[in-house]
C-alpha positions as CSV (number, residue, x, y, z in Angstrom):
1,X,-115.5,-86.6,-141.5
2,X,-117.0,-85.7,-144.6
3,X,-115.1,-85.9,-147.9
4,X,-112.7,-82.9,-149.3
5,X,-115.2,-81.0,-151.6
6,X,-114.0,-80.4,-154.9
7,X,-112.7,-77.6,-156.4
8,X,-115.3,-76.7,-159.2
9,X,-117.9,-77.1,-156.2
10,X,-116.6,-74.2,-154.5
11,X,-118.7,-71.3,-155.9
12,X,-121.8,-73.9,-154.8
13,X,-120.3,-73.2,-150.8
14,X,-120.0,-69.4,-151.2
15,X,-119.9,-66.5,-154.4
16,X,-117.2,-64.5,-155.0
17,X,-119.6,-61.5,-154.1
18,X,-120.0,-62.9,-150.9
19,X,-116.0,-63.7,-150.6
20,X,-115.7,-59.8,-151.4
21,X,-118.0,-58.5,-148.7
22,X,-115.9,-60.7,-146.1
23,X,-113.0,-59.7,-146.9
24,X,-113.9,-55.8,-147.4
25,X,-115.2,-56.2,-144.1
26,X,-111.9,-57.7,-142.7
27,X,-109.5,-55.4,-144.5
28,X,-111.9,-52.0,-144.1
29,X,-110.9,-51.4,-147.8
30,X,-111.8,-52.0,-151.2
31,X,-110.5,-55.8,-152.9
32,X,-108.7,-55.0,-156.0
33,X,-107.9,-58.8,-156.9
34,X,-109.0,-62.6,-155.5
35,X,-107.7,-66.0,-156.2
36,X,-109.9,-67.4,-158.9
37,X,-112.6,-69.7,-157.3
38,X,-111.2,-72.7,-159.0
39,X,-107.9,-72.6,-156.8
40,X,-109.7,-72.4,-154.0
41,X,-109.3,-75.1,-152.1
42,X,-112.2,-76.0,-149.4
43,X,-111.9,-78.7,-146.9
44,X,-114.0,-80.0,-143.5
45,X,-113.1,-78.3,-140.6
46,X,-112.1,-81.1,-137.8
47,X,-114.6,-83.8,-136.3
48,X,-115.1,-81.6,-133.0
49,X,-116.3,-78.7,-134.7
50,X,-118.8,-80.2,-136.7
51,X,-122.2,-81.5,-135.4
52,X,-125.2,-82.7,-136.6
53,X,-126.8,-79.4,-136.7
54,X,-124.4,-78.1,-138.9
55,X,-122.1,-78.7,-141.7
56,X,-118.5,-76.6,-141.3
57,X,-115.8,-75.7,-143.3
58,X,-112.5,-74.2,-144.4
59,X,-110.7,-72.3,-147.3
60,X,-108.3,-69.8,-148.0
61,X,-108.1,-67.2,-150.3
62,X,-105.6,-64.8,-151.7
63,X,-106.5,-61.3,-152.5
64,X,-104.7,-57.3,-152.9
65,X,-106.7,-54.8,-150.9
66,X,-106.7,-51.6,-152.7
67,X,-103.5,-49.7,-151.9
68,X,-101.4,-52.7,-151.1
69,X,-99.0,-54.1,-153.7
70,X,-98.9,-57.5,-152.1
71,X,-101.1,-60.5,-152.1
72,X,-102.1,-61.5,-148.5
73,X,-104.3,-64.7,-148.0
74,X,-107.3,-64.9,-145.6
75,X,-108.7,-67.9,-144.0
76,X,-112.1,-68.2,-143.4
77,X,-114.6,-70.8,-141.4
78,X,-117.7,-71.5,-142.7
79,X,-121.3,-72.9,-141.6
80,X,-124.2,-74.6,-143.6
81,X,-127.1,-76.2,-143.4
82,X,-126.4,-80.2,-142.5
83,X,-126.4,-82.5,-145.4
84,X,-128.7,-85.3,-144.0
85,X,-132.7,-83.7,-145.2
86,X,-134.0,-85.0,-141.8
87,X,-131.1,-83.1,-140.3
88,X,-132.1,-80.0,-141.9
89,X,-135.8,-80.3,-141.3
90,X,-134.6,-80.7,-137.8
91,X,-132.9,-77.7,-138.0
92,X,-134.7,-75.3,-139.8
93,X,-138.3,-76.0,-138.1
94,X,-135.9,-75.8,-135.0
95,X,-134.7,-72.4,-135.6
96,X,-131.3,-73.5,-134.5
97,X,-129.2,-72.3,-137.7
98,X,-131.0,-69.0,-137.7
99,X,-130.3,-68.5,-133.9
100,X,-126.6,-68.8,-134.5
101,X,-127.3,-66.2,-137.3
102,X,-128.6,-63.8,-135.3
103,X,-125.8,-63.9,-132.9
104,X,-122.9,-63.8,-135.8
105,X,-124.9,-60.7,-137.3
106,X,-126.7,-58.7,-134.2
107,X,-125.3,-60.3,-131.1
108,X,-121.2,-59.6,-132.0
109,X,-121.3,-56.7,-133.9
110,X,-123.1,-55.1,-130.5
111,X,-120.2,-56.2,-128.1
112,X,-117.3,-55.8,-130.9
113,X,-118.6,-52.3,-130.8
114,X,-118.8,-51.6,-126.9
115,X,-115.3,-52.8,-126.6
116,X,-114.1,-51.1,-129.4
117,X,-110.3,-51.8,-129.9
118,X,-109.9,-52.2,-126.3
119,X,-111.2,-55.9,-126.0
120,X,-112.8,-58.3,-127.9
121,X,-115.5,-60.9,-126.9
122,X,-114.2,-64.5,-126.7
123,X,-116.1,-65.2,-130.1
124,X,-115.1,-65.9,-133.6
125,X,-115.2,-62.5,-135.5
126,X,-118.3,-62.6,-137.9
127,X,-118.2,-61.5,-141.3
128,X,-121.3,-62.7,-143.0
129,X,-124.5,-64.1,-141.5
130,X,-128.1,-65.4,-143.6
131,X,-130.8,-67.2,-142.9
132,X,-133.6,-67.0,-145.5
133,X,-135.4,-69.2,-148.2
134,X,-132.6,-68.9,-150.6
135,X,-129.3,-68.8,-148.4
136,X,-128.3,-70.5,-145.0
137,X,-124.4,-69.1,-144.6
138,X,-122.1,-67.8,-141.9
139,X,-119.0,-66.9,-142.7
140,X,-116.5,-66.4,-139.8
141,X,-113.0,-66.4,-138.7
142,X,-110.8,-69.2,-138.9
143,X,-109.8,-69.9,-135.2
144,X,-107.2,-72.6,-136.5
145,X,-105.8,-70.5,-138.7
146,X,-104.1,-68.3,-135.7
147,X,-103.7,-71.0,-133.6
148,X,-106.3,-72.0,-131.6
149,X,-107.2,-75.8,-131.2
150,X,-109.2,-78.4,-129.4
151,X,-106.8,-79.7,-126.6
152,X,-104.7,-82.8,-126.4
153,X,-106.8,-86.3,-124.9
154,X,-107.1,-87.3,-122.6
155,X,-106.8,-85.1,-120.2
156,X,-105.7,-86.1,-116.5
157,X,-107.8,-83.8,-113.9
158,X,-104.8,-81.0,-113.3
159,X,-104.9,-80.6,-117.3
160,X,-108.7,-80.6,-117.1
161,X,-108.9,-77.8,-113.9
162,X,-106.2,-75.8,-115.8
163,X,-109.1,-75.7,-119.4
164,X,-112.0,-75.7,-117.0
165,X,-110.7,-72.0,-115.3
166,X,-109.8,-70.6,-118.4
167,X,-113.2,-71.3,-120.0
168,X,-114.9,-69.7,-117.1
169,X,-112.5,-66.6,-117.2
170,X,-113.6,-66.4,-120.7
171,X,-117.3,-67.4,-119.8
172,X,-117.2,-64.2,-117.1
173,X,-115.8,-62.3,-120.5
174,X,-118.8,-63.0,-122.1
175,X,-121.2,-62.6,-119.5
176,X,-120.3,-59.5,-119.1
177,X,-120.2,-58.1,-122.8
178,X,-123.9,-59.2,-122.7
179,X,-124.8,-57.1,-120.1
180,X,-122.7,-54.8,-121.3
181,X,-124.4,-54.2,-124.1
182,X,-127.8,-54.6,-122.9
183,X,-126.9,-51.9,-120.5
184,X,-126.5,-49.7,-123.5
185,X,-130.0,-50.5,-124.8
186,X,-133.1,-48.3,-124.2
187,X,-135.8,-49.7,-121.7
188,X,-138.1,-49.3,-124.5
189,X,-136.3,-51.5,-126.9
190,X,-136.6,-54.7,-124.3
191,X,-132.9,-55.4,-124.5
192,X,-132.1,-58.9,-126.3
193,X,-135.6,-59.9,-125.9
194,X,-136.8,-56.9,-127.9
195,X,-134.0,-57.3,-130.7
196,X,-134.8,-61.3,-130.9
197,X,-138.1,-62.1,-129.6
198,X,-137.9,-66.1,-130.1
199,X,-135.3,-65.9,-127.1
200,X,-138.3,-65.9,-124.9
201,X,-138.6,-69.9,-125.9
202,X,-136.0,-72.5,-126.0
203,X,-135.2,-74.2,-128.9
204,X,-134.7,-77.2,-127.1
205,X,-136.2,-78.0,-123.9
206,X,-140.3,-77.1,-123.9
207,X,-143.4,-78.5,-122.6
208,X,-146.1,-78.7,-125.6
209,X,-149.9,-78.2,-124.8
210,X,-152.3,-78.9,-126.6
211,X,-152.6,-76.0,-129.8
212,X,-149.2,-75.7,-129.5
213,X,-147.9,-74.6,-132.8
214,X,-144.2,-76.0,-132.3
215,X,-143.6,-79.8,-132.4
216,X,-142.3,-82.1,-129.4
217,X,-138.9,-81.2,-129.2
218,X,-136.4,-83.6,-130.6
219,X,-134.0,-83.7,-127.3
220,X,-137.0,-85.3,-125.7
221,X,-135.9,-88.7,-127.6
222,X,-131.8,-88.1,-125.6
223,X,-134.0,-88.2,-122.3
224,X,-136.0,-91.5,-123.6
225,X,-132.7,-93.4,-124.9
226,X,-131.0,-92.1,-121.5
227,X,-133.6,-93.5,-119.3
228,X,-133.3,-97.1,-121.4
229,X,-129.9,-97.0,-120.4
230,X,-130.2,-96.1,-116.9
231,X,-133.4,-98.6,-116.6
232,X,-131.0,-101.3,-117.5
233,X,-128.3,-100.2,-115.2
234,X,-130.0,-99.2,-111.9
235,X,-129.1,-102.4,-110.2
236,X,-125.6,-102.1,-110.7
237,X,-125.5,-98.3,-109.8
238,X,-127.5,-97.8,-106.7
239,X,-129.9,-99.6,-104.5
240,X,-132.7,-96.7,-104.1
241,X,-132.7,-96.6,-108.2
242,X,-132.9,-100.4,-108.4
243,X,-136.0,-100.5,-105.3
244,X,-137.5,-97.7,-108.1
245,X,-137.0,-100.4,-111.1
246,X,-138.2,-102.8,-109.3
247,X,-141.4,-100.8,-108.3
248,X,-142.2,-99.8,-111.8
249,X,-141.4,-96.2,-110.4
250,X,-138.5,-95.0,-112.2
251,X,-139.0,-94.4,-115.4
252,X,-142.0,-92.1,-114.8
253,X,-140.1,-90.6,-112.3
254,X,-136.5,-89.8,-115.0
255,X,-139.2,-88.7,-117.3
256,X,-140.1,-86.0,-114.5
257,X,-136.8,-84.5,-115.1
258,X,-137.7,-83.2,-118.5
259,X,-140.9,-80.6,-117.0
260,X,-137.6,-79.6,-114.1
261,X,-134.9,-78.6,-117.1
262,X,-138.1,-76.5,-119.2
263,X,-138.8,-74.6,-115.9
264,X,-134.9,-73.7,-115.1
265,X,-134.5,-72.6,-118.8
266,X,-137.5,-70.8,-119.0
267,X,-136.8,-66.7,-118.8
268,X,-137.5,-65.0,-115.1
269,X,-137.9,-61.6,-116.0
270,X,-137.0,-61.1,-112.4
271,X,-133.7,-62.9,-112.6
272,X,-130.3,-61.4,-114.0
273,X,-130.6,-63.0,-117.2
274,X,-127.9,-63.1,-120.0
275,X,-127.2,-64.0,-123.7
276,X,-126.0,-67.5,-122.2
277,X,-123.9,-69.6,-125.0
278,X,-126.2,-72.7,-124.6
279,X,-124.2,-75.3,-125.3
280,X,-121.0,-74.8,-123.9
281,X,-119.1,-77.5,-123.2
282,X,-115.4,-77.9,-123.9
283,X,-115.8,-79.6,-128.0
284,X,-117.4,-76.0,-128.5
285,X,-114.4,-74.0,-126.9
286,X,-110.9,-73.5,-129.0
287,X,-107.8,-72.8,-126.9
288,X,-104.5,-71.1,-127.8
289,X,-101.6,-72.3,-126.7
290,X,-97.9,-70.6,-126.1
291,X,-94.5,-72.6,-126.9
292,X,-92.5,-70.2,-127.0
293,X,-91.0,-71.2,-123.5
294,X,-90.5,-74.6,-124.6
295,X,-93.5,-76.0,-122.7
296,X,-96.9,-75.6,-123.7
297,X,-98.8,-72.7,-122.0
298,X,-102.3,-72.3,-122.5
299,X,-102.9,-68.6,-122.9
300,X,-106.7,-68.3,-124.6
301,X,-110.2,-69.6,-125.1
302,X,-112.7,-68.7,-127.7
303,X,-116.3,-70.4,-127.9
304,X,-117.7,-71.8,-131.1
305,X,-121.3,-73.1,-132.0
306,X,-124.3,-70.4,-130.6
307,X,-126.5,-72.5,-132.3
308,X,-128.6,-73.1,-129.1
309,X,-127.7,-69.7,-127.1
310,X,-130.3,-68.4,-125.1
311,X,-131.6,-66.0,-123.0
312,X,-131.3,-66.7,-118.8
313,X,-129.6,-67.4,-115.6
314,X,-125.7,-67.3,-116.2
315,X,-125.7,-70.4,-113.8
316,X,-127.4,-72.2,-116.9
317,X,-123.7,-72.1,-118.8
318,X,-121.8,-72.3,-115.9
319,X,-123.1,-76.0,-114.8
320,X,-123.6,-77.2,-118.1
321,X,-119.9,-77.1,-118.7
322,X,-119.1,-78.2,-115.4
323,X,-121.3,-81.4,-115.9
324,X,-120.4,-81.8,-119.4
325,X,-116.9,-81.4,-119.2
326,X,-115.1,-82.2,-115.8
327,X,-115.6,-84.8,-113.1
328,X,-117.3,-84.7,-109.5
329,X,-113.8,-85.0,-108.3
330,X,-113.2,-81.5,-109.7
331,X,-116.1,-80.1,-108.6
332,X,-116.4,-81.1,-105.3
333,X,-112.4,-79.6,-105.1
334,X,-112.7,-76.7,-106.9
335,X,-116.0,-75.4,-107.2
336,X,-115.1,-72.5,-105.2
337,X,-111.8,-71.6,-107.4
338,X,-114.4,-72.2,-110.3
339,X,-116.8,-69.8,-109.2
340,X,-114.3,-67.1,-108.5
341,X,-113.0,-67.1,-111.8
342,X,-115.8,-67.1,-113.3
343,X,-117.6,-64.0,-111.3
344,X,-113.8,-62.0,-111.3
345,X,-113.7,-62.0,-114.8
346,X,-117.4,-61.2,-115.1
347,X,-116.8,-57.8,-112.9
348,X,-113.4,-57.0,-114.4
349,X,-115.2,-56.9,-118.0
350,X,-117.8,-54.9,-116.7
351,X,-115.4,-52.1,-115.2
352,X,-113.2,-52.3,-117.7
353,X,-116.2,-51.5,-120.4
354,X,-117.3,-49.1,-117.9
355,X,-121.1,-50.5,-118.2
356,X,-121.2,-50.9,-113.7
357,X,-120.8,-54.0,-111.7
358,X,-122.7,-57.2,-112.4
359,X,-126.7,-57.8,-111.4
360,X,-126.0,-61.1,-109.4
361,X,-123.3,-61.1,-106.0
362,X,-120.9,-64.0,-106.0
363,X,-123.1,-65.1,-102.5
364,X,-125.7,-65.3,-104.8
365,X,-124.2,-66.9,-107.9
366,X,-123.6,-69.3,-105.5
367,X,-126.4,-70.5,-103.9
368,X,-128.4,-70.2,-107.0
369,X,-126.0,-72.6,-108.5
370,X,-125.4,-75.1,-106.1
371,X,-129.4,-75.1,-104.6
372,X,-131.5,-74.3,-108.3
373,X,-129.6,-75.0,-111.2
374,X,-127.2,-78.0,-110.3
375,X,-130.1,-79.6,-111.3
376,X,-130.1,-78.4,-114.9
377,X,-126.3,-79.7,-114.9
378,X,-127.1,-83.0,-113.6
379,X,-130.0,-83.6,-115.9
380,X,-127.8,-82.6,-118.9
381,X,-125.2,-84.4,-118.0
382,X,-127.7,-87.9,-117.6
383,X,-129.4,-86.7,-120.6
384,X,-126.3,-85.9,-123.3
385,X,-123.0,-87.1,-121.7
386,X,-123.4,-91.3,-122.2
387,X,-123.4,-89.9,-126.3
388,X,-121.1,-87.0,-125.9
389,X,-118.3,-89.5,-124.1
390,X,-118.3,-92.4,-126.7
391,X,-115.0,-92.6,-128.5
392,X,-115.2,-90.7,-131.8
393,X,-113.8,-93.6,-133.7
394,X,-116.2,-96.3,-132.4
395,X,-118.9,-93.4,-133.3
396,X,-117.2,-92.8,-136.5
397,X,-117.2,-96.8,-137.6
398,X,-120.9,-97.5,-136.3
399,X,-122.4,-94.2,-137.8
400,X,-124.9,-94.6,-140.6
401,X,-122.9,-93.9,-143.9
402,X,-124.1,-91.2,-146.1
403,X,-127.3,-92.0,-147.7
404,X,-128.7,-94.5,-145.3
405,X,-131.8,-94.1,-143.4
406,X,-132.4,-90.8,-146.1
407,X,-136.0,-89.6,-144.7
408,X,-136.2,-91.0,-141.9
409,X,-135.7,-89.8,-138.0
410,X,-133.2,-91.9,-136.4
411,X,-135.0,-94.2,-133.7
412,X,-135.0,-93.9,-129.9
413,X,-132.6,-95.1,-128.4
414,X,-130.5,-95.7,-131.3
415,X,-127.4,-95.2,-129.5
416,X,-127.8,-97.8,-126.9
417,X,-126.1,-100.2,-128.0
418,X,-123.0,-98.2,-128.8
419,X,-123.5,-97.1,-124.8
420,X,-123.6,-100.6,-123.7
421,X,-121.0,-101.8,-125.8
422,X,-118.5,-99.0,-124.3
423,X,-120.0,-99.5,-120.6
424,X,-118.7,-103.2,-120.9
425,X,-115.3,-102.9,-122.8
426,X,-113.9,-99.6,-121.4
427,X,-112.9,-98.9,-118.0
428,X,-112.8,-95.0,-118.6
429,X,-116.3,-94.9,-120.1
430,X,-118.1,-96.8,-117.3
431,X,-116.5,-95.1,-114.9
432,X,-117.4,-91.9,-116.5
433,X,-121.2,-93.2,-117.1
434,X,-121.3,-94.7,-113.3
435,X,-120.9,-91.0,-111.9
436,X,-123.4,-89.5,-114.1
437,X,-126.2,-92.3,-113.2
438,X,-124.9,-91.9,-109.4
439,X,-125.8,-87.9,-109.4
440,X,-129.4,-88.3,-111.7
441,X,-130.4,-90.6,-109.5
442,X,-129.5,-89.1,-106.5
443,X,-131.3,-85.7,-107.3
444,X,-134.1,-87.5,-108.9
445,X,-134.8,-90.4,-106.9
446,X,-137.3,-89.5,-103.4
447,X,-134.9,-91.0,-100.4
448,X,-138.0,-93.1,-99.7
449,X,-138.5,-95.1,-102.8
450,X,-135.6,-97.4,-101.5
């Protein structure tokens, strides 16, 4: 976790003109008085929120709104470029930081105003949104501030069901705001599409040509260090991957799984696309929880980091949080309780915005999840999850320290060591890694290479 900044660094982070606007925008009236900048006290939000593509943090601020005689404080969250200048190159030739600005300053003002004060999308309320040559800030609210929290670990699989319906409740929620609002747009406008053009290509996962003006994308290289990993473990995972290994086969054929993720994210104008979050897994959702019965009730979800949000099948958020975040176990139990939650909550926001009933049947949410885009699940969960599972602390003690490596893009491969290290010393992890190497290879691996 990065340092405490200090207070004379504050106006650096965000101007009082800026503070102003937010809090004009939350109030709906004119600030009289603020805190002066050098009490203001701004801090890292928690490890979970921030991420490589992003650096986030908190303050709070006193202030009188015009016709109020007392002082009222306001938290807010913000977002910034990274720190690291390979991590902002990364970012800002990505388009990744300007993505999640479009959604804080088009994408939720649209839903926030087809709800109205009836119901709110699942999403941070945005108060201030930039991406240009001289700013990169978004300003937001503070979920922590009125409770909400990244839930207790670990989490045994009744726990883990309990988050995972709630998220797609919310997910459904959404969903259905996004075509909500699209439903509101003019066919000549082009919906999201016409209002954000680079949604018609992923940040992420693209095949390059020859001309191409974009760059290999960077998530190519968690494919490459994944496929080390599984090259090294085939033999203790499953016979048909080690006959592949030993045939000099299955490398080329993991590396196939890259052109098979492009094609599922790529936009069919014929499909019911939505505003998908992207990255939704359950370190980007914040939950509420209820005491007031003396046992903790979890009552709420809202979903942080659009960095990556994209335009497609809803099935493309659905199965990446179900192969990021539970177990086979669960979804081979559940995955029809899943589903229904998921697609109830999706009509019920539709009907109760009054924008119709949803573009996809649940018969067919279902067989386009579990026959086409399981895949994409799988392969995200091969590609990301033996990195996303490695104990933040062993992370946190092995990470490169500020400063180090300062130009250069880490290496291939550079977590496999941590991977290997955590596959031989913790039960929990190898267990974890065994089911994801079981699944890729599974889908991946022809039944005759064994």
């Amino acid at each position: 976790m990065e340092e405490e900044v200090e207070r004379e660094a504050v106006e650096e982070f965000i101007s009082r003109d800026v503070i102003l606007s937010c809090l004009m925008k939350y109030t709906g009236k004119e600030i009289t008085e603020i805190s002066p900048l050098n009490e203001v006290v701004i801090e890292p939000a928690t490890r979970r929120i921030e991420g490589s593509t992003s650096s986030v943090y908190r303050f709070k601020i006193g202030f009188r709104a015009e016709g109020k005689a007392m002082v009222q404080t306001k938290s807010f969250m913000i977002k910034r470029l990274p720190q690291s200048e390979v991590r902002q190159q990364i970012v800002q030739t990505g388009g990744l930081f300007r993505r999640e600005v479009f959604f804080f300053d088009k994408v939720v003002p649209y839903m926030k105003t087809i709800g109205g004060r009836r119901m709110a999308p699942p999403v941070p309320d945005g108060y201030y949104a930039v991406s240009d040559n001289q700013e990169n800030l978004i300003v937001m609210e503070d979920p922590f501030d009125v409770g909400y929290r990244s839930p207790q670990a670990p989490m045994n699989d009744s726990y883990l069901l309990e988050h995972c319906l709630l998220v797609m409740r919310r997910l459904g929620q959404l969903h259905g705001f996004s075509y909500g609002a699209e439903r509101t747009m003019t066919k000549k406008s082009k919906g999201w599409l016409g209002m954000e053009p680079s949604l018609e290509k992923d940040l992420l996962f693209y095949e390059t040509v020859e001309g191409d003006e974009r760059q290999p994308s960077h998530a190519y290289g968690m494919l490459l260090g994944s496929i080390d990993v599984a090259l090294d473990l085939a033999g203790d995972i499953s016979e048909r991957a080690a006959a592949a290994a030993a045939a000099g086969e299955l490398a080329g054929i993991l590396e196939g799984a890259w052109s098979t993720v492009c094609q599922l994210v790529s936009v069919n104008p014929k499909a019911s696309n939505v505003l998908c979050h992207g990255d939704c897994w359950i370190n980007n959702v914040l939950f509420r929880y209820d005491k007031s019965g003396g046992e903790e009730r979890l009552v709420d979800a809202k979903f942080m980091d659009f960095q990556l949000s994209r335009y497609g099948h809803p099935c493309l958020d659905i199965v990446y949080f179900l192969y990021l975040s539970t177990n086979r176990a669960i979804r081979k139990k559940h995955i029809n309780e899943i589903m229904l939650a998921y697609y109830n909550s999706l009509v019920d926001t539709l009907s109760f915005l009054g924008k119709g009933s949803p573009p996809i049947t649940l018969a067919e949410l279902r067989h386009d999840l579990l026959f086409k885009y399981k895949a994409f699940g799988i392969i995200m969960a091969f590609m990301l999850k033996p990195v996303l599972s490695l104990d933040p602390e062993f992370v946190s003690e092995h990470a490169p320290q500020n400063g180090e490596e300062e130009g250069e893009e880490p290496a291939k491969g550079s977590n496999y060591h941590r991977i290997m290290e955590c596959y031989e010393n913790n039960p929990a992890y190898k267990k974890g890694l065994v089911e994801v190497l079981e699944e890729a290879f599974e889908l991946l691996i022809p039944i005759g290479s064994q």
